[in-house]
C-alpha positions as CSV (number, residue, x, y, z in Angstrom):
1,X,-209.8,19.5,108.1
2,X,-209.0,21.2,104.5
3,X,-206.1,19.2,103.5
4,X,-204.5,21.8,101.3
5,X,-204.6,24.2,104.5
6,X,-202.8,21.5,106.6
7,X,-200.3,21.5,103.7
8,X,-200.2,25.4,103.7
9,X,-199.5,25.4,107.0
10,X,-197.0,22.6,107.1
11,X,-195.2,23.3,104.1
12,X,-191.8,21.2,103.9
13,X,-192.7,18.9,106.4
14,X,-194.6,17.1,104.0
15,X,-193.6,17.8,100.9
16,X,-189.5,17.0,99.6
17,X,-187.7,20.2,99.0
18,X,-184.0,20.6,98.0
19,X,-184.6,24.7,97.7
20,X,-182.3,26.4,100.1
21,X,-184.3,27.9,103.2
22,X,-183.8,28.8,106.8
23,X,-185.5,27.6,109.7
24,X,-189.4,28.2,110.3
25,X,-189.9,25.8,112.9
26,X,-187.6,25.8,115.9
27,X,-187.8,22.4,118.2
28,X,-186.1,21.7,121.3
29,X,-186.1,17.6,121.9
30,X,-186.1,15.3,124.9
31,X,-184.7,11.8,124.4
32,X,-185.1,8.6,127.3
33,X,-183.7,5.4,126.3
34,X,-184.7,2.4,127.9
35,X,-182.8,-1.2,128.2
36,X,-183.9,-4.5,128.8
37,X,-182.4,-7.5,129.5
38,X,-181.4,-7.7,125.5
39,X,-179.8,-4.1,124.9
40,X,-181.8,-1.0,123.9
41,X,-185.4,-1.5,123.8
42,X,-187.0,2.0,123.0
43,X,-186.3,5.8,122.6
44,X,-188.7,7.8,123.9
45,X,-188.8,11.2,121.6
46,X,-190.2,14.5,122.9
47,X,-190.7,17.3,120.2
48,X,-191.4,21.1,122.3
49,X,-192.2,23.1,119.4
50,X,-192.2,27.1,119.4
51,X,-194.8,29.6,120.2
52,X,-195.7,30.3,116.5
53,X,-196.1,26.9,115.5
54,X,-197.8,25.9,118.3
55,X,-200.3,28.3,117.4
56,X,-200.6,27.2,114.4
57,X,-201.0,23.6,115.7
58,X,-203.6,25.2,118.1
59,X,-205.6,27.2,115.8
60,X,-205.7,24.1,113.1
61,X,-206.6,21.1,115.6
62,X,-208.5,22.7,118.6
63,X,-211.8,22.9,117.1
64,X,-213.6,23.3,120.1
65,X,-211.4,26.0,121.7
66,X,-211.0,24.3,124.9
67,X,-206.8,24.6,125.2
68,X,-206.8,21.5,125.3
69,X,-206.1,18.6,122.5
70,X,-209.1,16.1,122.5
71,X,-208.9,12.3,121.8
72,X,-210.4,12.4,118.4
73,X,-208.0,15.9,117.6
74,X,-205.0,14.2,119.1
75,X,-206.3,11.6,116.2
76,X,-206.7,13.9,113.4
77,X,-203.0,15.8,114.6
78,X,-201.4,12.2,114.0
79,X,-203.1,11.7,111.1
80,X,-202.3,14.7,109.2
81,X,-199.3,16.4,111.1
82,X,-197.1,13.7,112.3
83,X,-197.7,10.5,110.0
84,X,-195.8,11.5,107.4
85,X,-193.2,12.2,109.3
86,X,-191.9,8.5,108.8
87,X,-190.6,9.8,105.1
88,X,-188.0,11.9,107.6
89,X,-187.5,9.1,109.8
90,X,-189.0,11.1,112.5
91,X,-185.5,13.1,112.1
92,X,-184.0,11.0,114.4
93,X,-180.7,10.0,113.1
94,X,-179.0,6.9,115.0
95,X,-176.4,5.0,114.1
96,X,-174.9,1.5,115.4
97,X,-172.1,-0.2,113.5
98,X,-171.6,3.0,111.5
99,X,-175.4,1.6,110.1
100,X,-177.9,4.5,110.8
101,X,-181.6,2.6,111.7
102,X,-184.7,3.2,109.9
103,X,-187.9,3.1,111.6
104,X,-191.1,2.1,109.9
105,X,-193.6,3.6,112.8
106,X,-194.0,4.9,115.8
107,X,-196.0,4.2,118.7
108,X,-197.5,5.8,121.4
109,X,-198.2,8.9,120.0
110,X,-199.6,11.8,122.1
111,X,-200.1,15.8,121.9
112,X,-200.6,17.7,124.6
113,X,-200.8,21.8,125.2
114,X,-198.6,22.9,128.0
115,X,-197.8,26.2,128.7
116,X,-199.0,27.5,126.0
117,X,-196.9,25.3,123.9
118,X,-197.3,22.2,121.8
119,X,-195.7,18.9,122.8
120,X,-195.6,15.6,121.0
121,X,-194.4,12.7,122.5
122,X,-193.5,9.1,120.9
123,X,-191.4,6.1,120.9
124,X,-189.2,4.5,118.8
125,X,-189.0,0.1,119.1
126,X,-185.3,-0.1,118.8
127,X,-184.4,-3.4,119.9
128,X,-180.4,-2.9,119.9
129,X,-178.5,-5.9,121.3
130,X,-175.8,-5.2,123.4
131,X,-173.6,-8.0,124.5
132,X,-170.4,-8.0,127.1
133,X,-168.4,-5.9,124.6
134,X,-168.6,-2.3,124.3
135,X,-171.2,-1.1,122.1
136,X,-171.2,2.7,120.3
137,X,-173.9,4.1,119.3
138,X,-174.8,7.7,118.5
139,X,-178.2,9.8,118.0
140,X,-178.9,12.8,116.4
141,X,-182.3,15.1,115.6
142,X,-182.5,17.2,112.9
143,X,-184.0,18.0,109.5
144,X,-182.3,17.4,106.1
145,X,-184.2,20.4,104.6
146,X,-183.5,22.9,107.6
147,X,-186.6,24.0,107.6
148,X,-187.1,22.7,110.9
149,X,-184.4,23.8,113.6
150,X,-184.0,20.7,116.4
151,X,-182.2,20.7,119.4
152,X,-181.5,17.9,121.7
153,X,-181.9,19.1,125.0
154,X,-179.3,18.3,126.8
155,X,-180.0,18.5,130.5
156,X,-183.2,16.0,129.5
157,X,-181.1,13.2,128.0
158,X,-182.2,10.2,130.1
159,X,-181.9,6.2,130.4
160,X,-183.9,3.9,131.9
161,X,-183.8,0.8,133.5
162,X,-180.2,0.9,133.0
163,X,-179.2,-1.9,136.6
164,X,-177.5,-4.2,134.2
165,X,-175.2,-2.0,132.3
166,X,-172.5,0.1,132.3
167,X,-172.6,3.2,130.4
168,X,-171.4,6.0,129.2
169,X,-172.4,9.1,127.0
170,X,-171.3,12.8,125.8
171,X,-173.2,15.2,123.7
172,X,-171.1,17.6,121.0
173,X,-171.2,19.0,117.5
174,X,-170.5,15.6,115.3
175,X,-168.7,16.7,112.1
176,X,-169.5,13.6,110.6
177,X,-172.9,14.4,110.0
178,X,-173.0,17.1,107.7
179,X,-176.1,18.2,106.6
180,X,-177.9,21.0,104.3
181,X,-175.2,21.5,101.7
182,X,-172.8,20.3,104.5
183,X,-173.2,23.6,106.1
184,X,-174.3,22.5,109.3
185,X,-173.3,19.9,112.1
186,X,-175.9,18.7,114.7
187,X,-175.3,17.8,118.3
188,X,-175.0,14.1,118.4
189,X,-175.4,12.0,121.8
190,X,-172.3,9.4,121.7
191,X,-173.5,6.9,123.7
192,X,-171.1,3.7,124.5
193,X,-172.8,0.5,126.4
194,X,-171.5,-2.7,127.9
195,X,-173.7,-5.6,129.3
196,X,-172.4,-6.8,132.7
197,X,-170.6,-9.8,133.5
C-alpha cells in the first residue's frame, strides 16, 4: 500500500495539527466494561465509522473486492490505519482520581464490513482497582483536532461481569472537558463503582 496515499487519505489522523477544521470523519462508539474480581479489567471500544470513510477504508484495504476484510488486510488496516492511533490515546479519554489513563496498546484488534459500513473493534487492559469505597470514574471519546466527530452511543453502553458490584452510571455533556479551543464539550459516561461487602 502507497504510504503517502494512506496519509492522503487519512490526513489528521496521523499527522499533529493545531489548524482549525471541522469534522471529516463522523464516528458513533460502543463501549462494554468488564470487572473482575480486582475492579475494571478491560474496555471494549467499538468505532462505526460513516459511509464516506468507510469507503474510503473499503476502496484502500479490500484488494480483492470481495466486501469482505481478509486476515492479511485486517493486518495491513492495523498496521497503517489504526496503529498510530496510540499518539491519540485511541481518543478515549478516562479519568480515575481526576488522573486521566494512558494506554500504550491495544489488543484484539478486528475490522469487519457490515452493512455497508466499516467497524473496528478493540480493547483497552485497564486494570482499575475498586475496593469497598465508592469509586468515580468517567470516559469520554473524542478527537482533540475535531477532525474526527465521536459519539458514544448511548443505548450500547454496557458492563460485564458486574455480580460483585454495585454500580451506577449517567451519560451528559461534561463541561470539564473542553476541547478544540474550548469550543466544545463531549458526552462523558460518569460511572461510580463499589465492591461488595
Amino acid at each position: 500500500m502507497n504510504m503517502i496515499k494512506i496519509l492522503l487519505i487519512f490526513g489528521i489522523i496521523f499527522i499533529s495539527t493545531k489548524v482549525k477544521s471541522h469534522p471529516h470523519v463522523f464516528v458513533d462508539v460502543d463501549i462494554a466494561i468488564e470487572f473482575n474480581e480486582y475492579g475494571f479489567k478491560t474496555l471494549y471500544v467499538s468505532f462505526y465509522f460513516d459511509n464516506m470513510f468507510s469507503e474510503n477504508l473499503k476502496h484502500s484495504f479490500d484488494i480483492n473486492n470481495n466486501d469482505v476484510f481478509d486476515t492479511d488486510e485486517i493486518e495491513q488496516i492495523r498496521l497503517n490505519a489504526f496503529s498510530n492511533l496510540v499518539n491519540y490515546n485511541f481518543f478515549i479519554h478516562l479519568f480515575n482520581k481526576n488522573k486521566e489513563m494512558k494506554f500504550n496498546k491495544a489488543d484484539n484488534f478486528k475490522a469487519i464490513i457490515k452493512d455497508e459500513l466499516v467497524i473496528y473493534s478493540f480493547s483497552l487492559n485497564l486494570n482499575l482497582p475498586i475496593s469497598n469505597n465508592t469509586e468515580s470514574f468517567k470516559i469520554a471519546c473524542y478527537d482533540d483536532s475535531y477532525y474526527i466527530d465521536a459519539l458514544i452511543n448511548k443505548e450500547n453502553v454496557k458492563f460485564i461481569n458486574t455480580k460483585e458490584y454495585t454500580y451506577s452510571y449517567m451519560i451528559e455533556e461534561d463541561k470539564t472537558q473542553a476541547y478544540y479551543y474550548e469550543q466544545l464539550y463531549p458526552e462523558s459516561i460518569f460511572l461510580s463503582a463499589k465492591k461488595e461487602q
